[in-house]
C-alpha positions as CSV (number, residue, x, y, z in Angstrom):
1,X,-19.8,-24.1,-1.5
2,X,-20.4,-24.5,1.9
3,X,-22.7,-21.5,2.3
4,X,-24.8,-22.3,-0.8
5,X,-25.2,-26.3,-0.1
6,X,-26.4,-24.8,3.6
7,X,-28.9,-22.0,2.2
8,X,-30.4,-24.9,-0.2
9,X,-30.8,-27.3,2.5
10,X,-32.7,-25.1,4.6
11,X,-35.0,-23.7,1.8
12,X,-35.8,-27.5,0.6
13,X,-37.2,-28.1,3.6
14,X,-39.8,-25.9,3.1
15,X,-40.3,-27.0,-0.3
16,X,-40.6,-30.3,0.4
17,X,-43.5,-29.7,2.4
18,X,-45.1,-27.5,0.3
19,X,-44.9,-30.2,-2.6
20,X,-46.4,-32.7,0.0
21,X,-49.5,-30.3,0.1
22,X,-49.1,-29.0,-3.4
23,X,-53.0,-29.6,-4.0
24,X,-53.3,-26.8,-1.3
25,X,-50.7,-24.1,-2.5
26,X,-51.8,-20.7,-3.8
27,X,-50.9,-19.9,-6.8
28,X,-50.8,-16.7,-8.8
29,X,-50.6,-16.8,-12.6
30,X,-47.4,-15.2,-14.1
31,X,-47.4,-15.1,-17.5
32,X,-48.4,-18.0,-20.2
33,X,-47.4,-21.5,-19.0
34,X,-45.4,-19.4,-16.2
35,X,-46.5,-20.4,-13.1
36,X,-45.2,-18.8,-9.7
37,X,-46.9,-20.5,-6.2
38,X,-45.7,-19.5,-2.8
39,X,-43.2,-21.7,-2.5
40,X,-41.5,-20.3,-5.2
41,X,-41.3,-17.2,-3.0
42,X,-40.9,-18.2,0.4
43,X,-37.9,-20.3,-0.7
44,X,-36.5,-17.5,-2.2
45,X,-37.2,-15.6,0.5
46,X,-35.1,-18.1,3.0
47,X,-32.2,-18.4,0.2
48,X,-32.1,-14.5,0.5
49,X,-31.7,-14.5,4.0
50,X,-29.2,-17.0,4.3
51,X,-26.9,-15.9,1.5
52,X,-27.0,-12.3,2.5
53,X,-26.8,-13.5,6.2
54,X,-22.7,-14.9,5.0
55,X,-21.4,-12.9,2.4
56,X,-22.9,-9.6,2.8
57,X,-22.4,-7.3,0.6
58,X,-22.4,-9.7,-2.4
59,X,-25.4,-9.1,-5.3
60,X,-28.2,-10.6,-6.4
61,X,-29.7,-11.9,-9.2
62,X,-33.2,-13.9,-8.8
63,X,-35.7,-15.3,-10.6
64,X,-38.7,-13.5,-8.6
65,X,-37.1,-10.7,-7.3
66,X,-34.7,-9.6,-10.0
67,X,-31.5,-7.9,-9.5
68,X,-30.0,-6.3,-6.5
69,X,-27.0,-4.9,-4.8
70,X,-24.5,-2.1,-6.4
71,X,-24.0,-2.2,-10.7
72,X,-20.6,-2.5,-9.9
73,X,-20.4,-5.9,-7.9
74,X,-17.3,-7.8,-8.0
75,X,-19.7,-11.1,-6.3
76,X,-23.1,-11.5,-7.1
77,X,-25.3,-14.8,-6.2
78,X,-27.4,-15.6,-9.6
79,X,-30.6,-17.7,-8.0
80,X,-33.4,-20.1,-9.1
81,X,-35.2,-20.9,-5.8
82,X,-37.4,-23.6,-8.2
83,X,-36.8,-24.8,-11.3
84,X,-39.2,-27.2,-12.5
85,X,-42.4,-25.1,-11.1
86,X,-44.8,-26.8,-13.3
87,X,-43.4,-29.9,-12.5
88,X,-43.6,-29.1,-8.7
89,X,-47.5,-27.8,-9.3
90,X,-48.7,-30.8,-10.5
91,X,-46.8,-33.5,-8.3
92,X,-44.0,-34.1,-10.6
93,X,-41.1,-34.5,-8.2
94,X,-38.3,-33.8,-10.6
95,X,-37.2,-29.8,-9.7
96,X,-34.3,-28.3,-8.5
97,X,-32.7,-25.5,-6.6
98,X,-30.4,-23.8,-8.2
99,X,-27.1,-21.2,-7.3
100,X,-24.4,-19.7,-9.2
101,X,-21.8,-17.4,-7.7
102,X,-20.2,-15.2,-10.4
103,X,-17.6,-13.3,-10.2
104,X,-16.4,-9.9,-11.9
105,X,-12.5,-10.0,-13.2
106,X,-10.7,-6.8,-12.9
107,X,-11.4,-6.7,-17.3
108,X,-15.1,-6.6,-16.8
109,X,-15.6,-10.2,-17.7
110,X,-17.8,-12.3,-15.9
111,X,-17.2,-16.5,-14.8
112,X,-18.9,-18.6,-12.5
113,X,-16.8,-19.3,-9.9
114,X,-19.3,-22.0,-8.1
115,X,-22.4,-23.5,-9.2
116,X,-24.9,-25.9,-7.1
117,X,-28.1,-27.6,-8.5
118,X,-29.4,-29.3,-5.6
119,X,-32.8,-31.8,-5.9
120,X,-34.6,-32.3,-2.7
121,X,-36.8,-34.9,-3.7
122,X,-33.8,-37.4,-4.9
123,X,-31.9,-35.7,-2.5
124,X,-29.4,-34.9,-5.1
125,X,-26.6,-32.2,-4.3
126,X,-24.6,-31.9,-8.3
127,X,-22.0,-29.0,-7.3
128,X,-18.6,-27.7,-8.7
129,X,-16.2,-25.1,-8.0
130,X,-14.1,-23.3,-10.8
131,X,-11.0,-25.5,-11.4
132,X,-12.0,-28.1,-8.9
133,X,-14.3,-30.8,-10.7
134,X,-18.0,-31.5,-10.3
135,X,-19.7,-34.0,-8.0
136,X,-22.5,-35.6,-7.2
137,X,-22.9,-35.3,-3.4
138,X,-19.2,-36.8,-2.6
139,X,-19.0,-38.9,-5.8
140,X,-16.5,-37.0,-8.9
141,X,-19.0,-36.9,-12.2
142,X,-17.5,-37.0,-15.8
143,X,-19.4,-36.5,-19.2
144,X,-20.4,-39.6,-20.5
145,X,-17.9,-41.2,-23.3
146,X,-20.3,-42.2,-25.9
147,X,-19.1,-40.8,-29.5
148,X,-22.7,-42.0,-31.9
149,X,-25.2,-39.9,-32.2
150,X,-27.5,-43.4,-32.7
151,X,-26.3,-44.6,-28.8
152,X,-27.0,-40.9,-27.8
153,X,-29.8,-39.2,-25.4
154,X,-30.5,-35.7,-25.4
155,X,-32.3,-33.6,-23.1
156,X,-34.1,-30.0,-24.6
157,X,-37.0,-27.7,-23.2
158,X,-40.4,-27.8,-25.3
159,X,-41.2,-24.1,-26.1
160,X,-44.4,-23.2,-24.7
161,X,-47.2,-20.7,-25.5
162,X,-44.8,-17.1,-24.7
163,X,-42.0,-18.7,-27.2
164,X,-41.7,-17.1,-30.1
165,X,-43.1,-18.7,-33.6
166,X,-39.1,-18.1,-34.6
167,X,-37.9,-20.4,-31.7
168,X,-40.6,-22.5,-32.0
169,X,-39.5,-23.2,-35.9
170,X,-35.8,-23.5,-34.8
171,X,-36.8,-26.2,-32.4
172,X,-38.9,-28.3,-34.5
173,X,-36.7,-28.5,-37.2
174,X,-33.9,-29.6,-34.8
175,X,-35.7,-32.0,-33.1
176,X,-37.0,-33.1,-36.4
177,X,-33.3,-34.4,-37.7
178,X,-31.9,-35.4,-34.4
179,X,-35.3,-38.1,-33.4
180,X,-34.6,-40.6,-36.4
181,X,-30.7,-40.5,-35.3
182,X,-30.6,-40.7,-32.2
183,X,-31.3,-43.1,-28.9
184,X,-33.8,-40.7,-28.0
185,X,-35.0,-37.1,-26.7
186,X,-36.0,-36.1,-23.1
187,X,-38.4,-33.2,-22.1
188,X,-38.1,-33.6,-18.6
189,X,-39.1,-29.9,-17.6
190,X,-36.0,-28.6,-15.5
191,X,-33.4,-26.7,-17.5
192,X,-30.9,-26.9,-14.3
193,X,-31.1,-30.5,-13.7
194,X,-30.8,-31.6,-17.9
195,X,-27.2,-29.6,-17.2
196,X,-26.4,-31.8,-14.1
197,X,-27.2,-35.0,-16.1
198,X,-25.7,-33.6,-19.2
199,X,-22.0,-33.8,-16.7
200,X,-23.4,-36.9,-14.3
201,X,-23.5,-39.1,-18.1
202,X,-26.9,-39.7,-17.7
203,X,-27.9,-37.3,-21.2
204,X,-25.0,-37.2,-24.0
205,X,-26.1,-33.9,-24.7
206,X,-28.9,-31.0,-23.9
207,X,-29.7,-27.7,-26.0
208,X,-31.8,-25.3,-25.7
209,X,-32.6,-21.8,-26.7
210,X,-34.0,-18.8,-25.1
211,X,-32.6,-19.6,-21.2
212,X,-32.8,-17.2,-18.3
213,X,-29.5,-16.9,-16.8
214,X,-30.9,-18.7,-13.3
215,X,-31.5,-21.7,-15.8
216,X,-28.1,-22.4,-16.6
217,X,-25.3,-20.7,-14.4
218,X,-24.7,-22.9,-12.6
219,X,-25.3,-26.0,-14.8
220,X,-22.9,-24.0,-16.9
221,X,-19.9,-24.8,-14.6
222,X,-20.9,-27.9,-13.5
223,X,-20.7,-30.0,-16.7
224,X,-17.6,-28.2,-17.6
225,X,-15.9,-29.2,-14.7
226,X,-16.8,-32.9,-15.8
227,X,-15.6,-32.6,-18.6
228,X,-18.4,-31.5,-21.2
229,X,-18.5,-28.9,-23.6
230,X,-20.9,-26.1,-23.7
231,X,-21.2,-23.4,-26.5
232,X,-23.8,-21.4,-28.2
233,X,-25.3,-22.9,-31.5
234,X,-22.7,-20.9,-33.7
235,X,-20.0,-22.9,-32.1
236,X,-18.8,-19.6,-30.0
237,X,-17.8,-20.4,-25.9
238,X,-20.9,-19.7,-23.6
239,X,-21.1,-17.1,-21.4
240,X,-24.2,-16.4,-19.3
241,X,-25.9,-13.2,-20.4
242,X,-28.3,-11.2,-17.7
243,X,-31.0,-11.1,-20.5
244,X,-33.2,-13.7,-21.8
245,X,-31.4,-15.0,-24.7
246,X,-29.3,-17.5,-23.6
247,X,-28.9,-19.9,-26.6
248,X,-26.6,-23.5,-25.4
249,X,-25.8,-26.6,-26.5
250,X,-24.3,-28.6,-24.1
251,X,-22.5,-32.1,-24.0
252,X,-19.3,-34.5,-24.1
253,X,-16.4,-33.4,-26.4
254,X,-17.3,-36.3,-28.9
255,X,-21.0,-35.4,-29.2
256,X,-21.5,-32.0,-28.3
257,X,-20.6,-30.5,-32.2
258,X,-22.8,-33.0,-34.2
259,X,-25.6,-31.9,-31.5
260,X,-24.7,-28.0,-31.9
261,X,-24.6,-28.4,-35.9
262,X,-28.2,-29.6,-36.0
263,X,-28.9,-27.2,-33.3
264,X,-27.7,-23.9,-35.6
265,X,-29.0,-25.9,-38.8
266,X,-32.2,-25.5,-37.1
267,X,-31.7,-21.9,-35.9
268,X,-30.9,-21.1,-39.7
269,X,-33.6,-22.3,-41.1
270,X,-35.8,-20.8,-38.8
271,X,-34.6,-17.1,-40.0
């Protein structure tokens, strides 16, 4: 944990500076409401060299860059250097760094062993290790304890232009039962920090379909370890896949099924 709070704090500096300036930034287009600027890639760039720089030998898996290292890595570093890009374009200061470190059993399966979701510009460091708890900074986080879905607020991701008109469907008609019975709904633009929320109590719940696995590996451990529940709409245990399909619904123990039922009520009728 130590070596990933260290690599983020260094490449935040960076980023900070850059989103002083962010009128000045060059950016390059990278697909439909997919921006990536220069700070994307410097910072990923610095968390590269850092990581590599204290566990060599461990793999990669970045958001820019893609993969890297041997197919057969027992360690490999899954990275976001920026999440929340389009927030960070346009002055929004509400985006993240964010780090996983999975590791490969001796079966083949895959866990997160560490994840850290760190936000510069609220100076924000939500971490966890595997069987250790989650924190803000030095402070222990837990789920939040509310049990009805009218006190509840959730967190999702709007689907943009490249969604498909199949998630798009699912989403509306989720979001189309859960607004009249609920506290309310939050778009707030960063899949990584809704997850640190999610386990700081600050959202009851978050879902969200079609995640990259930089999105939500480490967010993944991080409200587990305070307590939350995460699963796929079905009602099946997580797991991170490499592709682009990760489907979660994530929350406290009381409020994460009624959110995952209207979730995959949504995904049904979308089919």
């Amino acid at each position: 944990m130590t070596v990933m709070q260290n690599a983020a704090q260094k490449a935040s500096k960076r980023l900070l500076r850059d989103f002083a300036e962010v009128e000045q930034l060059q950016v390059s287009i990278k697909g439909p409401s997919d921006f990536v600027s220069q700070a994307d890639l410097r910072a990923e760039a610095t968390l590269r060299e850092e990581l590599a720089r204290a566990r060599p030998g461990y793999a990669f898996l970045m958001e820019e860059s893609g993969a890297s290292g041997g197919e057969n890595w027992t360690w490999r570093w899954v990275v976001d250097p920026l999440d929340g890009t389009t927030n960070f374009l346009h002055g929004i200061p509400h985006w993240a760094i964010s780090m996983a470190l999975q590791r490969r059993l001796p079966d083949g399966a895959v866990e997160v062993a560490a994840g850290m979701i760190y936000s510069p510009a609220a100076d924000e460091m939500f971490w966890a290790e595997r069987g250790g708890g989650a924190f803000l900074n030095e402070r222990r986080l837990r789920v939040s304890a509310r049990r009805e879905l009218s006190d509840a607020l959730f967190a999702t991701g709007i689907p943009f232009a490249a969604v498909t008109p199949r998630r798009r469907l699912a989403f509306a008609r989720t979001l189309g039962q859960l607004m009249p019975a609920t506290a309310g709904v939050r778009r707030f633009g960063s899949a990584a920090l809704d997850l640190a929320w999610v386990a700081a109590g600050r959202y009851d719940g978050y879902w969200e379909l079609g995640l990259k696995p930089w999105d939500c590996a480490a967010g993944l451990l991080i409200v587990r370890e305070a307590g939350g529940t995460v699963t796929d709409p079905a009602g099946a245990e997580f797991a991170v896949s490499d592709g682009p399909d990760n489907d979660l619904v994530a929350g406290n123990a009381h409020l994460q099924p009624k959110l995952r039922e209207l979730v995959q009520d949504g995904v049904a009728a979308a089919t």
